[in-house]
C-alpha positions in Angstrom: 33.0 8.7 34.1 36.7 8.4 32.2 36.3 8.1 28.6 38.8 6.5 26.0 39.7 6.5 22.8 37.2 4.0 21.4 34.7 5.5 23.3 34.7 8.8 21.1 35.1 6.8 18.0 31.5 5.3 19.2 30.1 8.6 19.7 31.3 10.0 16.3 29.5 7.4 14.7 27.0 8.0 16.2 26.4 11.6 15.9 27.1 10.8 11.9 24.8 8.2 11.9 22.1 10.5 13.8 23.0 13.8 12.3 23.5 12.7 8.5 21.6 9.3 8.3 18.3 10.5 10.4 18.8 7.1 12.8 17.0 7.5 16.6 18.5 5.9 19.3 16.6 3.3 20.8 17.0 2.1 24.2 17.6 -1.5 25.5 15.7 -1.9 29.3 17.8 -5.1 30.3 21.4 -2.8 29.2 20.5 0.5 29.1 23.8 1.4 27.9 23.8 -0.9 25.0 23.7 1.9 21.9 20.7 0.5 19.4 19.4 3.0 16.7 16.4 2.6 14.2 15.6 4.3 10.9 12.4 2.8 8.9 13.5 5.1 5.5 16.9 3.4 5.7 17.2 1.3 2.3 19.7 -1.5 3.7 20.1 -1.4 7.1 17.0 0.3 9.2 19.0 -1.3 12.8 22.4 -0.6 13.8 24.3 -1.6 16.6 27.7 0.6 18.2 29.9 -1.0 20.6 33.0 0.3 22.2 35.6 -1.1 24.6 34.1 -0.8 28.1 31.0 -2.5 27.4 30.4 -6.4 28.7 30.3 -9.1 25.6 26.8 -9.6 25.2 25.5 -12.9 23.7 24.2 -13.6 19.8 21.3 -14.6 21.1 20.7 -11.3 22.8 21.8 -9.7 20.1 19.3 -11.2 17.6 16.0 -11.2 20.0 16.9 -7.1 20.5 17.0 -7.2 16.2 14.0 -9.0 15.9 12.3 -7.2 18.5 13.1 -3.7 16.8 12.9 -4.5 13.3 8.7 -6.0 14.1 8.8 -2.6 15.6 9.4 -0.7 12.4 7.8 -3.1 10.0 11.2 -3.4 8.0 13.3 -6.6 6.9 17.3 -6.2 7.1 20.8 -7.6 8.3 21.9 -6.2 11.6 25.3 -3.8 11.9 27.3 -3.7 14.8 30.2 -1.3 14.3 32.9 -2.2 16.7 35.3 0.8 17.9 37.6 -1.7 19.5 39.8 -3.8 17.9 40.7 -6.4 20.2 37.2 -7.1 21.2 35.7 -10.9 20.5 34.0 -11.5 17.5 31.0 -12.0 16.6 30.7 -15.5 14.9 27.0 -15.0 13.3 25.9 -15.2 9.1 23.5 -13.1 9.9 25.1 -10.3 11.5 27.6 -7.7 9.8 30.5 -6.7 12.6 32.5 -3.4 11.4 35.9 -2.9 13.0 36.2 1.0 12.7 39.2 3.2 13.2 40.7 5.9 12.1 40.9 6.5 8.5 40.4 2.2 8.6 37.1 0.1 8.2 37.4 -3.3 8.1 34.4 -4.1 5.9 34.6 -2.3 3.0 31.4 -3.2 1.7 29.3 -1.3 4.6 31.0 2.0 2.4 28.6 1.3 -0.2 25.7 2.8 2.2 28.1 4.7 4.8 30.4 6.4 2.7 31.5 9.1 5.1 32.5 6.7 7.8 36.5 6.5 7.4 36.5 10.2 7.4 34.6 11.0 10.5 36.3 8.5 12.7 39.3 10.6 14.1 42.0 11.1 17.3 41.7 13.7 19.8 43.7 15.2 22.4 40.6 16.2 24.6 38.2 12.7 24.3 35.6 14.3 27.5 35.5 17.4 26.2 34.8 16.2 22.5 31.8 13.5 23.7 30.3 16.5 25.9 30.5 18.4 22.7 28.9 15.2 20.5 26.0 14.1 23.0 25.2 18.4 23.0 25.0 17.7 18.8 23.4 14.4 19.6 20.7 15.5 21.4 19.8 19.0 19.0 20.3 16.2 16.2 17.4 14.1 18.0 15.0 16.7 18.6 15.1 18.0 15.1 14.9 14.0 13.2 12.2 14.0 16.1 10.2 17.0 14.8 10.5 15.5 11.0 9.2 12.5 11.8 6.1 13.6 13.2 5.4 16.1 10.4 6.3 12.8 7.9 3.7 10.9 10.0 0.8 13.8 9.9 1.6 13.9 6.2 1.2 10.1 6.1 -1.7 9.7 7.6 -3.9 12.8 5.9 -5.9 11.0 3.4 -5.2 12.9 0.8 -5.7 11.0 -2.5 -8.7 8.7 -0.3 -10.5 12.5 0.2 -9.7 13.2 -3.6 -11.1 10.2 -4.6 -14.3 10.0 -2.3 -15.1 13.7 -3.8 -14.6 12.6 -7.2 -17.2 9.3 -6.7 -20.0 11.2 -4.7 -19.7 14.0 -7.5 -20.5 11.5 -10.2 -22.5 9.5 -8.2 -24.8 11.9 -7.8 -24.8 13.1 -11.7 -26.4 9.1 -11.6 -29.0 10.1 -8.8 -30.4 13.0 -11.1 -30.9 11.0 -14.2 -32.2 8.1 -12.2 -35.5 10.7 -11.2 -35.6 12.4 -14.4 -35.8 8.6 -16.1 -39.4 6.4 -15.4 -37.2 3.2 -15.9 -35.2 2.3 -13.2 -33.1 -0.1 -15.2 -33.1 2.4 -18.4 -31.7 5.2 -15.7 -28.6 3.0 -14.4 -28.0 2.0 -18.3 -27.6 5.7 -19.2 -25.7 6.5 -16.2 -22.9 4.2 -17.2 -23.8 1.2 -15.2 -21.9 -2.3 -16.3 -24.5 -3.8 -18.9 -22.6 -6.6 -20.9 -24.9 -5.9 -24.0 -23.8 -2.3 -24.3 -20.1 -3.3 -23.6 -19.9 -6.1 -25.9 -22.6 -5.2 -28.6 -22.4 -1.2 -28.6 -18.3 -1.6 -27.9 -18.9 0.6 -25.0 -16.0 -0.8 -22.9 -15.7 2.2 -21.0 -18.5 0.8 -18.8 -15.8 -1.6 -17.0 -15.1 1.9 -15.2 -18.1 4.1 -14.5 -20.1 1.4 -13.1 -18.2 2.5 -9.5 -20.0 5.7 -10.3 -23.7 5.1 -10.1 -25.9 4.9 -7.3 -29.0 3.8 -7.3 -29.9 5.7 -4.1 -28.9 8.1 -1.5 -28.6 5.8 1.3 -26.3 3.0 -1.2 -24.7 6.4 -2.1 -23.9 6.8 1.8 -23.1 3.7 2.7 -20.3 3.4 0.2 -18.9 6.8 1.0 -18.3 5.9 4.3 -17.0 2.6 3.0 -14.4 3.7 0.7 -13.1 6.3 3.0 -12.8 3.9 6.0 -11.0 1.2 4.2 -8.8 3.3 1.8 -7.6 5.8 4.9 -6.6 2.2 6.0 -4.7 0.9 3.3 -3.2 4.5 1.8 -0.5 5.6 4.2 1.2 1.9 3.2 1.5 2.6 -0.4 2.7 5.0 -2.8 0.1 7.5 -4.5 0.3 6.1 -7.9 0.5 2.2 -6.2 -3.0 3.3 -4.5 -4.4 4.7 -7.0 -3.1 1.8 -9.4 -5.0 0.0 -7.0 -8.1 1.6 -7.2 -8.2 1.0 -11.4 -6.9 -2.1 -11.7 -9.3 -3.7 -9.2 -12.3 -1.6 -11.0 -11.1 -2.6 -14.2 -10.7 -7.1 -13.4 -13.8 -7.0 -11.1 -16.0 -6.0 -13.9 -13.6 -8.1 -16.6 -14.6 -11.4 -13.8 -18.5 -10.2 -14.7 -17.6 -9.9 -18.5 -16.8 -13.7 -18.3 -19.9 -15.4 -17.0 -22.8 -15.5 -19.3 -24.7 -12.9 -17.4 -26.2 -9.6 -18.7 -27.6 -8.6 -15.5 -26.7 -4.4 -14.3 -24.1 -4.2 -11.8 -22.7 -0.6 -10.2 -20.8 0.6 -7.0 -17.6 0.8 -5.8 -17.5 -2.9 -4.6 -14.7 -3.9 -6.5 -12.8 -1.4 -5.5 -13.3 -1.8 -2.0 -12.4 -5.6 -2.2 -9.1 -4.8 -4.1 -7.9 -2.3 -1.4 -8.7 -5.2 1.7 -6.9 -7.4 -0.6 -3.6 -5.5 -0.7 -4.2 -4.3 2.8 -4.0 -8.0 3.6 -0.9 -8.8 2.2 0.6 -5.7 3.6 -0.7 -6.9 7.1 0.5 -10.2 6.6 4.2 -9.2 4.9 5.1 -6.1 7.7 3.2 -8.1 10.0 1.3 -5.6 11.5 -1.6 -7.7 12.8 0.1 -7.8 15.9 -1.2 -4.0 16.1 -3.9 -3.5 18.0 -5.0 -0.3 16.1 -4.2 -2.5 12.6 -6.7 -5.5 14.2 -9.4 -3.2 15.2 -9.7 -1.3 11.4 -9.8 -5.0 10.3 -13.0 -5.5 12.2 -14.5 -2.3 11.1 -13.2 -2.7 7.8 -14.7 -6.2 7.5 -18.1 -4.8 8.7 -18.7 -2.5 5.6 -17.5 -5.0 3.2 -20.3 -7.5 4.5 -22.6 -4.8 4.9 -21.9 -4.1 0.5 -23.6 -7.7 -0.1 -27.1 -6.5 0.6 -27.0 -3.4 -1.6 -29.0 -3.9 -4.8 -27.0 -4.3 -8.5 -24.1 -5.3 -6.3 -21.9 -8.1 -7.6 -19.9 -11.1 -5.8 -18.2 -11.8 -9.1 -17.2 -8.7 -9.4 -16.3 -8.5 -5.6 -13.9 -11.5 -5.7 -12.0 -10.0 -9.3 -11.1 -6.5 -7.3 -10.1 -8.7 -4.2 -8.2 -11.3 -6.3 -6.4 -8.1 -8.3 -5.9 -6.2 -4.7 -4.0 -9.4 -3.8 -1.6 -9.8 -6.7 -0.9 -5.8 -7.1 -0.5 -6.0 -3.2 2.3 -8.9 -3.9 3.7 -6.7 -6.4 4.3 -3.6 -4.2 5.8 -5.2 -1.6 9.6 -4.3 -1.7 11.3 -8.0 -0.2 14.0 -9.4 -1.7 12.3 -12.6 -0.5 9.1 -12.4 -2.9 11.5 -11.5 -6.2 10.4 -14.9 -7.1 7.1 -15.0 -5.6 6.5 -11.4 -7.1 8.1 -12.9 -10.9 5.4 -15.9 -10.8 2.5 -13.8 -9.7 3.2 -11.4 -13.0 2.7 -14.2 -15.1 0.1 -15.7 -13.4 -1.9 -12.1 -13.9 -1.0 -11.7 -17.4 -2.6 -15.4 -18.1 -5.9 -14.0 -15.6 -6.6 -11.1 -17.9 -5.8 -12.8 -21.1 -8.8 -15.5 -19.9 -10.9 -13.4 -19.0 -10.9 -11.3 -22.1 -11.2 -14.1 -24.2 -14.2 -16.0 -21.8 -16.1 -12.1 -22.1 -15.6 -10.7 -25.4 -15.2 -14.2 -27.6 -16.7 -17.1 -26.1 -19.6 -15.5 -23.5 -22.1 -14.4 -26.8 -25.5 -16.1 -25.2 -27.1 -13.0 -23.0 -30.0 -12.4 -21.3 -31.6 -9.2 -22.5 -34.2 -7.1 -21.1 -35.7 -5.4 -24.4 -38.1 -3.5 -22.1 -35.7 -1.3 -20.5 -33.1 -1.2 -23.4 -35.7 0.4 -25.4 -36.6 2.8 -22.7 -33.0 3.6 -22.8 -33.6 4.7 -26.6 -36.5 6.5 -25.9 -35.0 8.7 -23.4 -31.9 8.8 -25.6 -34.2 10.4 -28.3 -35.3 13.2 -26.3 -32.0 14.7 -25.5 -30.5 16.4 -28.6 -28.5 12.1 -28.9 -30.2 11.0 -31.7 -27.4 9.5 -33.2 -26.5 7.5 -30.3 -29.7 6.4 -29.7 -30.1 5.0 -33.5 -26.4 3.2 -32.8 -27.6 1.7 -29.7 -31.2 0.7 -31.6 -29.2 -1.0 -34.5 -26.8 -2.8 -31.6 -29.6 -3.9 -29.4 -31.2 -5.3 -32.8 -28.0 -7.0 -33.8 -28.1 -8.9 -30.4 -31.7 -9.9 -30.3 -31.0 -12.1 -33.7 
C-alpha cells in the first residue's frame, strides 16, 4: 500500500496522541480504517477522530452516531476532534464538531493547543514516509500494550474496595463494643442508650450531639449486625469505584449526619441505630451517578441495582430502624451525588441544589433543637441508664444525665 505525505502526518498524531496522551484506538466495524481513539481520563476531549487524504468523506451523521456510540461507551460528555492531515479535504460544516487542519509547524485551530500543546512540533516532512509509518505503527503498537497494561492495573485498583473494607471493619468493630454492653446491661433500651444509640432526650437535654453519629454503630443483635455488614459492603463496593475517597466518604457522614437531623425534627424520642442512613445516602448518589453517566444501560450496573434494592427493603424490618432517618441519608445521597458530578451542564443545577441544602439543614436544626421541645420519655429505662452509669467508676456523668433527665420531665 503507497503512503503519502498526509498519511504520516496521521500517523504522527497518532502515535503522539497514543504515546503522550494514553488514547486507545478504537475500531469502527462498518470502516475499519476510519482511525477513532478513546481516553475516559482525558479532561476535554475523551474521543478523537484522525483523517488523512485517501480516506472516502464520510457523513455528519456518521460521524456523530460513531461519537455517541463511543462516548455512552466510556461514560464521558465532550465535543468531538477530527484532526484533518489534508488540507484540501471538504469541511465539516457541524457546531458540534471541532475540525483541526494540521501541518507542519501549522494548526489551524489554535485553541485545540490549549490541551495538545505538542501538536505543531511533532507534525513533520520526511524523505522516507513507508519506512517512517512502519517505524510509528512498531511505536504504536509497544505504545498500546503498555496504556493497555495501565489500564487494567487502574481498573483492579478501582474496583478493590478499599475504603468500603476500611469502613465495614471500623462498623462491625464498634458494633460489636454495642453487643457486649447490650448482655452486660438487664435493660434492653438502657443498653442501646449507653452504647450511643440516637435518643433525642440525651441529644437535646444532655447536649450529647455526638449521638447524630454513633447511632450507625450499635447493634442490637448479631443477625441485624450481619445483615447490615453485608449490606453496606454490597451497596458501597457499588457506589465507590465512581467517586473520589474523600467524595465517598463525605458521603458516608453527611448522610449519617441529615438522616438523624430528619429524626431530630419530628416530635419523636423514640431509639433509633444502624447504618440505614448511610446505606440510603450511598443508593441515592449511586442513582444520580446511574442516571448522569447513564450506565443503566449496563447489564452488570442493572443487576447490583436489584441486589442493591433487596437489602435496602430487607433494613425496613430490622428493629430501632428508622424511615425518617432512611429518606434524610437518601435525600442527602441525592444532593452530594448532584454535587460530585463534574458536567458543565449541572453548574446551574449543582449552584441551586447548594442553596437548596443549606436552607434543608438550617430547617431542620431549627424544627429539632428549637421548636421540637414536647418528647416522649421513657423514665424506666433512662434511669436504668443511670444506674448502670453508677456502677462504672462514671459517677459524674451519671449525676449530669440525672439532673438532665429531671430538667426534661418538668
Amino acid at each position: 500500500m503507497e503512503f503519502n505525505k498526509y498519511d504520516l502526518f496521521a500517523y504522527q498524531i497518532m502515535e503522539y496522541l497514543i504515546s503522550e496522551r494514553n488514547y486507545q484506538i478504537v475500531r469502527v466495524m462498518q470502516h475499519k480504517n476510519d482511525i477513532w481513539l478513546i481516553n475516559p481520563q482525558a479532561e476535554n476531549f475523551p474521543v478523537v477522530r484522525i483523517a488523512s487524504s485517501h480516506e472516502q468523506m464520510l457523513n455528519v451523521e456518521y460521524l456523530r452516531n460513531v461519537h455517541v456510540a463511543l462516548l455512552d461507551m466510556i461514560h464521558r460528555e465532550g465535543r468531538l476532534v477530527v484532526f484533518q492531515t489534508d488540507p484540501q479535504a471538504e469541511p465539516i460544516h457541524n457546531e458540534e464538531i471541532i475540525e483541526v487542519y494540521c501541518e507542519p509547524h501549522k494548526i489551524s485551530n489554535p485553541m485545540i493547543l490549549t490541551t495538545f500543546q505538542q501538536l505543531p512540533h511533532i507534525i513533520r516532512e520526511s524523505n522516507d514516509i513507508s519506512g517512517d509509518i512502519v517505524r510509528i505503527m512498531r511505536t504504536i503498537e509497544e505504545a498500546q500494550q503498555r496504556n493497555y497494561e495501565r489500564a487494567m492495573k487502574r481498573w483492579k485498583e478501582r474496583i478493590r474496595p478499599k475504603a468500603t473494607l476500611i469502613a465495614l471493619g471500623i462498623f462491625v468493630t464498634l458494633s460489636f463494643f454495642s453487643l457486649l454492653i447490650r448482655s452486660l446491661c438487664s435493660d434492653q433500651t438502657a443498653a442501646l442508650i449507653l452504647s450511643g444509640s440516637f435518643y433525642k432526650i440525651n441529644i437535646l437535654a444532655a447536649h450529647e450531639y455526638w449521638r447524630l453519629f454513633t447511632s450507625v454503630f450499635v447493634s442490637d443483635s448479631l443477625l441485624s449486625l450481619i445483615l447490615q455488614g453485608v449490606a453496606f459492603y454490597y451497596i458501597a463496593k457499588s457506589c465507590e469505584p465512581y467517586y473520589q475517597k474523600k467524595h465517598f466518604v463525605a458521603i458516608i457522614l453527611i448522610s449519617i449526619f441529615t438522616g438523624n437531623l430528619f429524626l431530630l425534627a419530628t416530635g419523636t424520642n423514640a431509639i433509633a441505630i444502624g447504618l440505614a442512613p448511610a446505606l440510603f445516602g450511598l443508593s441515592g448518589a449511586f442513582l444520580i451517578r446511574t442516571i448522569t453517566q447513564r450506565l443503566y444501560r449496563s447489564i452488570v450496573i442493572s443487576a447490583q441495582w436489584v441486589r442493591n434494592g433487596i437489602l435496602l427493603c430487607l433494613l425496613f424490618v430490622l428493629p430501632y430502624s428508622s424511615a425518617l432517618a432512611m429518606l434524610g441519608g437518601f435525600v442527602c445521597g441525592i444532593i452530594m451525588g448532584i454535587l460530585f458530578v463534574k458536567k458543565e451542564s449541572l453548574r446551574m443545577l449543582q449552584h441551586h441544589t447548594k442553596i437548596a441544602a443549606v436552607l434543608m439543614v438550617g430547617c431542620l436544626l431549627y424544627l429539632g433543637i428549637f421548636q421540637n421541645n414536647e418528647m416522649l420519655v421513657d423514665q424506666q429505662s433512662e434511669q436504668e441508664v443511670v444506674r448502670s452509669l453508677r456502677k462504672m467508676p462514671l459517677h459524674f456523668y451519671a449525676d449530669y444525665l440525672e439532673t438532665c433527665y429531671n430538667e426534661a420531665y418538668k
